[in-house]
C-alpha positions in Angstrom: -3.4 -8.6 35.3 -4.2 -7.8 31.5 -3.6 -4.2 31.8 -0.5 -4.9 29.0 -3.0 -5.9 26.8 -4.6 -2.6 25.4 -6.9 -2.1 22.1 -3.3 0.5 21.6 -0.8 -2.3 21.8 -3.0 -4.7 19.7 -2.8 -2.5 16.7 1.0 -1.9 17.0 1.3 -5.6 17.0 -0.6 -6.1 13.9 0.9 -2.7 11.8 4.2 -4.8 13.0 3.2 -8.0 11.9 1.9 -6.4 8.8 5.3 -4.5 8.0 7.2 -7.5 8.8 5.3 -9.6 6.8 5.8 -7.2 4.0 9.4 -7.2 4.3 9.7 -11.2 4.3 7.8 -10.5 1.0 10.4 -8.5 -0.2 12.9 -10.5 0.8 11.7 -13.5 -1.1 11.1 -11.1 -4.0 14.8 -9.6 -4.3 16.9 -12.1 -2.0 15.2 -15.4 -3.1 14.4 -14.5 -6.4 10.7 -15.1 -6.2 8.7 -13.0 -9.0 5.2 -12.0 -7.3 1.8 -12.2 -9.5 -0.5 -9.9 -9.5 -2.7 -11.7 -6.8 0.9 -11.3 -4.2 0.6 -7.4 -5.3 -2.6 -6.9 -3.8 -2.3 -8.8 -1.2 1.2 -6.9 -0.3 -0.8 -3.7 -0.6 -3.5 -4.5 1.4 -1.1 -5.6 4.3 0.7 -2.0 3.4 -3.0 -0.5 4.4 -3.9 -2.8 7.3 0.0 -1.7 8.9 -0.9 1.8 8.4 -4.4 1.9 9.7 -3.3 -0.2 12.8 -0.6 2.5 13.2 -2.3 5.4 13.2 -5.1 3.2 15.8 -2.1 2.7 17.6 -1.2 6.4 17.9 -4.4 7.8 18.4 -5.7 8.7 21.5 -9.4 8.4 20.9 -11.2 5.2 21.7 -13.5 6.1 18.8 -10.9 6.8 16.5 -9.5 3.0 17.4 -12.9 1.2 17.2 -13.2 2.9 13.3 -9.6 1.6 12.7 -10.6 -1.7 13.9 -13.4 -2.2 11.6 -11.8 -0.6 9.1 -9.1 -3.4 9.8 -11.8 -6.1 9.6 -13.2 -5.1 6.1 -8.8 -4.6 4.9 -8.3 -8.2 6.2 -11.8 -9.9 4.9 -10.8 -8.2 1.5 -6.8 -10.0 1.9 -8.5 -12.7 3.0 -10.6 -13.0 -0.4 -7.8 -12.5 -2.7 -5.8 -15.3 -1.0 -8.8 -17.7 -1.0 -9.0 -16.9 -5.0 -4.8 -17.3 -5.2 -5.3 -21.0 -3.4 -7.8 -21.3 -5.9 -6.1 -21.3 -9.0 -3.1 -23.1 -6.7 -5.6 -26.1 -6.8 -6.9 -26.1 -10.4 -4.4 -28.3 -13.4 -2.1 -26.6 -15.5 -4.7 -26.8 -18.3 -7.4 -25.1 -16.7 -5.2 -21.9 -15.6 -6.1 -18.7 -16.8 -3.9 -17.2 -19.5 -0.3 -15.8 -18.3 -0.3 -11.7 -19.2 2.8 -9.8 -19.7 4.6 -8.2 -17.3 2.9 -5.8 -14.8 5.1 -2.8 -16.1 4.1 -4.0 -19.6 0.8 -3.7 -18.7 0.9 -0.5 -16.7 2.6 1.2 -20.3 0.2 -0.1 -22.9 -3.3 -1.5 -21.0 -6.3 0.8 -19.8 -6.4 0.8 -15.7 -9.7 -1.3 -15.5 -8.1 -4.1 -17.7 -5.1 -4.2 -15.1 -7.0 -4.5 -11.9 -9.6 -6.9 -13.6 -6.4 -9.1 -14.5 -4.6 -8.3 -10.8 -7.7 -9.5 -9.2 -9.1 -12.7 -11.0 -5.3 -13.8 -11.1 -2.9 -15.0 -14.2 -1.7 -18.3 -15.0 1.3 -17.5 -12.8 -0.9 -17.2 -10.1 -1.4 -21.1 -10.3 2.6 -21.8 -9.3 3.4 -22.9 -6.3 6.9 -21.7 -5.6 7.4 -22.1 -2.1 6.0 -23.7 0.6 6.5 -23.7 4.4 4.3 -26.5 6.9 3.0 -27.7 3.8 0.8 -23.9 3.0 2.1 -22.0 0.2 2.8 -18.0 0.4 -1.2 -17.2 -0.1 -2.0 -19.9 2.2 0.0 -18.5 4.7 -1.4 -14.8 3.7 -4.8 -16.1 4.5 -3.6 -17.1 8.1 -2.1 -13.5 8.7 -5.7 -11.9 7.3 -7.6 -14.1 9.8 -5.6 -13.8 12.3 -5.5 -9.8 11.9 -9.6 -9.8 11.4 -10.0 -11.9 14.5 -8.0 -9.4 16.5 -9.8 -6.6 15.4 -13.6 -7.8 15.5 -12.4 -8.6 19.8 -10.7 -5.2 19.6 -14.0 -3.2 18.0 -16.4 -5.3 20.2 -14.5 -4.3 23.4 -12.5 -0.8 23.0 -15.4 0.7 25.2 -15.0 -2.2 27.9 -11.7 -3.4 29.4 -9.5 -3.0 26.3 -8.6 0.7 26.2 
């Protein structure tokens, strides 16, 4: 009855999801005009990595192979996960308690030493704080957060059972 519903056809769904989540972030960026922080950057490249590890999962042919893609999955999507909790964060704090705003990331990528630019991508920029759009009431990182749950949930059941009924 739930032969369709392989450990395989799992991760294509969530490297699909993750792609197509990517693209709806490009679209708001260039089509919308929505100008990502630093805190949407490493959250787009950590979907980029969750879509191709649940790709190759999705391609392999070894069970093991898709059990290590799984967890490696899980820890991708915990680590979204974080960086969204942190964006929501400085969503909820008042204007006056935002971090600083920082130039532009190409600015900072021509005059700035590496560890200063991930230091500043991670703990987030006064940008970070805007709220720009919303859908259901959850802004862009909340929604981020529901994807990362979503995709860790999927792939704790997926590790826990590859050797069981989901092949």
């Amino acid at each position: 009855m739930f032969a369709f519903l392989s450990a395989r056809r799992f991760h294509g769904l969530v490297a699909f999801v993750a792609f197509a989540l990517l693209a709806v972030a490009f679209y708001m960026e260039y089509q919308m005009g929505l100008e990502p922080c630093p805190l949407c950057m490493l959250q787009r490249i950590v979907f980029f990595c969750v879509g191709v590890v649940s790709l190759g999962s999705a391609l392999s042919e070894k069970v093991c192979v898709r059990k290590g893609c799984a967890w490696l999955v899980v820890v991708l999507s915990v680590m979204g996960a974080a960086l969204a909790i942190r964006h929501l964060y400085l969503q909820s704090l008042p204007m006056d308690e935002l971090p600083a705003c920082l130039p532009g990331l190409s600015y900072m990528f021509e005059v700035f030493p590496w560890q200063e630019i991930m230091q500043a991508m991670v703990m987030g920029t006064g940008e970070c704080g805007d709220v720009v759009w919303t859908f259901l009431g959850l802004s862009i990182p909340g929604w981020t957060l529901v994807a990362f749950t979503g995709m860790a949930v999927i792939n704790i059941v997926i590790a826990l059972r590859v050797n069981k009924k989901i092949r």
